[in-house]
C-alpha positions in Angstrom: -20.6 13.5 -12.4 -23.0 11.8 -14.3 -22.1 7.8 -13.9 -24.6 7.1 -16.4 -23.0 9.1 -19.2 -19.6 8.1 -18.3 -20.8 3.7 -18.3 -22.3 4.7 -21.9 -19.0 5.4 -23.1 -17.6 1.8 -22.7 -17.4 -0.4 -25.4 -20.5 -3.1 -25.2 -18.0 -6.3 -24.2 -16.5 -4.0 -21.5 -19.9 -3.1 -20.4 -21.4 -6.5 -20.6 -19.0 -7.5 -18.3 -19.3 -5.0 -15.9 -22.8 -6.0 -15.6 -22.7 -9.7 -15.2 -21.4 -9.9 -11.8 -20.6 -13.6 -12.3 -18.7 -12.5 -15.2 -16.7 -9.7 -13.4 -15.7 -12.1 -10.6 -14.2 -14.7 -13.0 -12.5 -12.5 -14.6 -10.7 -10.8 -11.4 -10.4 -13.9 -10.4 -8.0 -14.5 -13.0 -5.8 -11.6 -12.5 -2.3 -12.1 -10.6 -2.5 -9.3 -8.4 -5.1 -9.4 -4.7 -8.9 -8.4 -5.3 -11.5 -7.5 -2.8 -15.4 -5.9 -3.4 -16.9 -4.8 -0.9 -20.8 -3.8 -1.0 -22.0 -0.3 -0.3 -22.6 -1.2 3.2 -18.9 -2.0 3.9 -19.9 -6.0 3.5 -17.0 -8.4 1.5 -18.6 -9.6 -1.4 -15.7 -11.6 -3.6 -12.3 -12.5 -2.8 -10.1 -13.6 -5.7 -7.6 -16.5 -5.3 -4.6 -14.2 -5.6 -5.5 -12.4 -2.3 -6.5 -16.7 -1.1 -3.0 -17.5 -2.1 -1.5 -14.0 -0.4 -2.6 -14.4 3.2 -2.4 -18.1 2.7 -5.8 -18.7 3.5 -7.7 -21.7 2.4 -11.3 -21.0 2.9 -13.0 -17.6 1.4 -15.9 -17.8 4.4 -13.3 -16.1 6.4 -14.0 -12.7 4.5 -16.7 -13.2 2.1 -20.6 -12.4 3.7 -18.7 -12.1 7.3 -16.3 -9.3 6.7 -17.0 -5.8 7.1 -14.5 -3.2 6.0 -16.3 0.1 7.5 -16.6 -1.6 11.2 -12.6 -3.0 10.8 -11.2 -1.3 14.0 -7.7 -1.6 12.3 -8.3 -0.7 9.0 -10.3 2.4 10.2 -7.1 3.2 12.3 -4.9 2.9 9.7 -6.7 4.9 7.0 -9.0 7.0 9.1 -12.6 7.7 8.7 -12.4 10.5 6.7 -10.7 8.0 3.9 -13.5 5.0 4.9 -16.4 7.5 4.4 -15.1 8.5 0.8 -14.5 4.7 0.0 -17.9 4.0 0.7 -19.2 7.4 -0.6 -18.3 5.5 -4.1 -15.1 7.6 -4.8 -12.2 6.4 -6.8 -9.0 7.1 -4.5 -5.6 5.7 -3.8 -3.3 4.3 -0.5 0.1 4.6 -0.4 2.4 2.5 2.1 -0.8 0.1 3.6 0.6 -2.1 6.3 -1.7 -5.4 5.8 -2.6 -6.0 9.4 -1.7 -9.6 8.6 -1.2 -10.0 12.6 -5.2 -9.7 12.7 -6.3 -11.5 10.0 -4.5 -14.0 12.0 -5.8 -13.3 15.4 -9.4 -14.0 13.9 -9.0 -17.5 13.0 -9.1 -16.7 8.8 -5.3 -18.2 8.4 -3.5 -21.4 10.4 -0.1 -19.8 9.8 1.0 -16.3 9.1 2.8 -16.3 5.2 4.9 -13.4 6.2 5.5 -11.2 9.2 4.7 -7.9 7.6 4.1 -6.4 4.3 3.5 -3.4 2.0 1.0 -2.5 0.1 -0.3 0.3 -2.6 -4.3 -0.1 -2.8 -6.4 1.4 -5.7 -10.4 1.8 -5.2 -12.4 1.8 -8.3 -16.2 2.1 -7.6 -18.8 0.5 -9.8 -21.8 2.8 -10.2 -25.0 1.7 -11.7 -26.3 5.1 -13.4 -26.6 7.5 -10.5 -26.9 3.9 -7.8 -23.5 3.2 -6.2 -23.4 -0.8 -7.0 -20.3 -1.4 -5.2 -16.0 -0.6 -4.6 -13.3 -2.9 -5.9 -9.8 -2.9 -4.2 -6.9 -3.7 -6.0 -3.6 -4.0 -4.1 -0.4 -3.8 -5.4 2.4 -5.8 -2.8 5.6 -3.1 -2.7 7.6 -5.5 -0.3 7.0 -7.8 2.2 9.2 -9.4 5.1 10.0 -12.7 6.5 11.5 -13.6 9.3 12.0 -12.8 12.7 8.9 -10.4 14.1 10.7 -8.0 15.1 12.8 -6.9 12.5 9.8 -7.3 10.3 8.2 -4.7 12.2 10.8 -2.2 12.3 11.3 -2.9 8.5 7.3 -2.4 8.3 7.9 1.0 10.1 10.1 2.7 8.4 8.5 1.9 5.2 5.2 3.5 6.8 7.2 6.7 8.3 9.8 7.6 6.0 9.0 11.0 6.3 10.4 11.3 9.7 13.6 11.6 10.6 15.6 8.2 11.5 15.7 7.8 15.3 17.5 4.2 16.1 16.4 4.9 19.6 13.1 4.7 18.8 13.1 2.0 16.4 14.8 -0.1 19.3 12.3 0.6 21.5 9.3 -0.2 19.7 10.6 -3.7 18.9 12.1 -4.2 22.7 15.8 -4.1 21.8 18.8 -2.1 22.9 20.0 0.0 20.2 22.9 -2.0 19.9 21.2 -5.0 19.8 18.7 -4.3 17.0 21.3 -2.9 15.2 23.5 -5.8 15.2 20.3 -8.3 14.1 18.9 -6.1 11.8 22.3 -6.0 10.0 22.8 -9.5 10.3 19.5 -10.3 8.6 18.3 -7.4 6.1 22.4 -7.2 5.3 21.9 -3.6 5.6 22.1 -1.2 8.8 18.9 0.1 9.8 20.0 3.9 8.3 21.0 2.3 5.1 17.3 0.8 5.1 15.9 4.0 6.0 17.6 6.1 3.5 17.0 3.4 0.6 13.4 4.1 1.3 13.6 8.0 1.4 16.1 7.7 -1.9 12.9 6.0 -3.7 10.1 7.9 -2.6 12.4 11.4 -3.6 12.8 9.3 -7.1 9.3 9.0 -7.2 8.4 12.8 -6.2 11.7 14.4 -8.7 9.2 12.9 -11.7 6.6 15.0 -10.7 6.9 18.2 -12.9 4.5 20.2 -10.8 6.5 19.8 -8.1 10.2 22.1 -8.2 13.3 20.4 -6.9 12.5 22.1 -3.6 9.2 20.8 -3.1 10.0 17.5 -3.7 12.8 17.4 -0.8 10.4 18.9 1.2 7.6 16.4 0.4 10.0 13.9 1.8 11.2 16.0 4.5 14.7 16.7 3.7 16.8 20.0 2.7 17.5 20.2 -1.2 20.3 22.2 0.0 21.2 20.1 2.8 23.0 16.7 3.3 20.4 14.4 1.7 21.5 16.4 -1.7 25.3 15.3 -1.7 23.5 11.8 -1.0 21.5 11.8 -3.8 24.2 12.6 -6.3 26.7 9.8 -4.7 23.8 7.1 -4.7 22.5 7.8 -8.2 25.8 9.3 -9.6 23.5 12.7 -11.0 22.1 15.7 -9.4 18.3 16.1 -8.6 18.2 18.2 -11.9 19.9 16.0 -14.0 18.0 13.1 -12.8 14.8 14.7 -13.6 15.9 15.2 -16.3 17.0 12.1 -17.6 13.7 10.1 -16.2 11.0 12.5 -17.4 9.5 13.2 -21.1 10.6 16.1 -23.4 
């Protein structure tokens, strides 16, 4: 691609403000939503005060000119290096489902208190390119849900929301929060006023909604993409949960 051509194409404000980094960062700074740029060498290089106000922290020296995304050990875990080598290759991509290690932002002295015990997030990168010079990537992350609360629910909450795609094991879930199964299921109902299952399938119902408004996907391949049998169980409790088949809910949700 050439990133000259394509800059040429803005209007002149747009591009003016592109240019004018002191510009650009006022004006993120102004947005509701959490911002991060990061250099092409990985480095942080602005922070706006929604993504302050999100982690609760006070002081931007905790991320600014200290904080490295490419040598994050848990960032790099959780999006892998394939994903951290395009970022910083100056590609624009998406991330679905981002736990926000908020546990380690803690750990490393940025925050006093953690605002929540575990969240959600969707992240969009959107690189700036200087004609054919890689200038640098802006992150824009969209909070899907986020829990209070007691840790460990939070984390099992934070865990299915990250593994929908497999299939519901409360074993499991119990063990990786330390709980019998009886236990967590008891708590978790007492506090999400849901059963862990009904949380689980909630989460799979969306993300099928989502894939059933993807025409170039067939009804078939959109169970599939969320693991499930069109033809099996998950059908009958699609239709009682949204009171239409996959087909009909298609389309009613999609454009002639």
């Amino acid at each position: 691609m050439n990133h000259h051509n394509e800059f040429a194409k803005l209007s002149e404000p747009f591009r003016a403000l592109l240019g004018n980094s002191g510009l650009n960062h006022q004006f993120y700074d102004l947005l509701p939503i959490p911002i991060e740029i990061f250099a092409p060498d990985g480095t942080c290089i602005f922070v706006n005060r929604a993504m302050m106000e999100f982690v609760n922290a006070s002081d931007a020296g905790w991320v600014v000119g200290t904080y490295n995304l490419k040598h994050d050990p848990v960032c790099l875990a959780i999006i892998g290096q394939e994903n951290m080598d395009k970022i910083f290759r100056g590609a624009a991509c998406s991330y679905a489902d981002f736990p926000v290690p908020i546990q380690d932002v803690a750990d490393r002295g940025a925050i006093d208190e953690k605002p929540f015990e575990a969240a959600i997030m969707d992240i969009f990168v959107l690189p700036l390119w200087d004609g054919d010079t890689f200038v640098c990537t802006t992150c824009f992350f969209t909070v899907k849900n986020m829990y209070q609360g007691r840790n460990d629910i939070a984390m099992a909450q934070e865990y299915m929301e990250t593994h929908w795609q497999d299939e519901f094991d409360l074993e499991k879930l119990a063990r990786l929060v330390g709980l019998s199964s009886r236990h967590f299921r008891r708590i978790f109902k007492e506090i999400v006023d849901e059963t862990p299952l009904e949380f689980y399938q909630r989460i799979k119902l969306a993300r099928l909604k989502e894939r059933l408004l993807d025409d170039k996907l067939s009804i078939e391949q959109a169970f599939e993409a969320c693991g499930v049998d069109s033809h099996g169980a998950y059908h009958k409790y699609f239709k009682e949960e949204t009171g239409m088949s996959p087909s009909e809910y298609r389309k009613a949700n999609t454009k002639k």
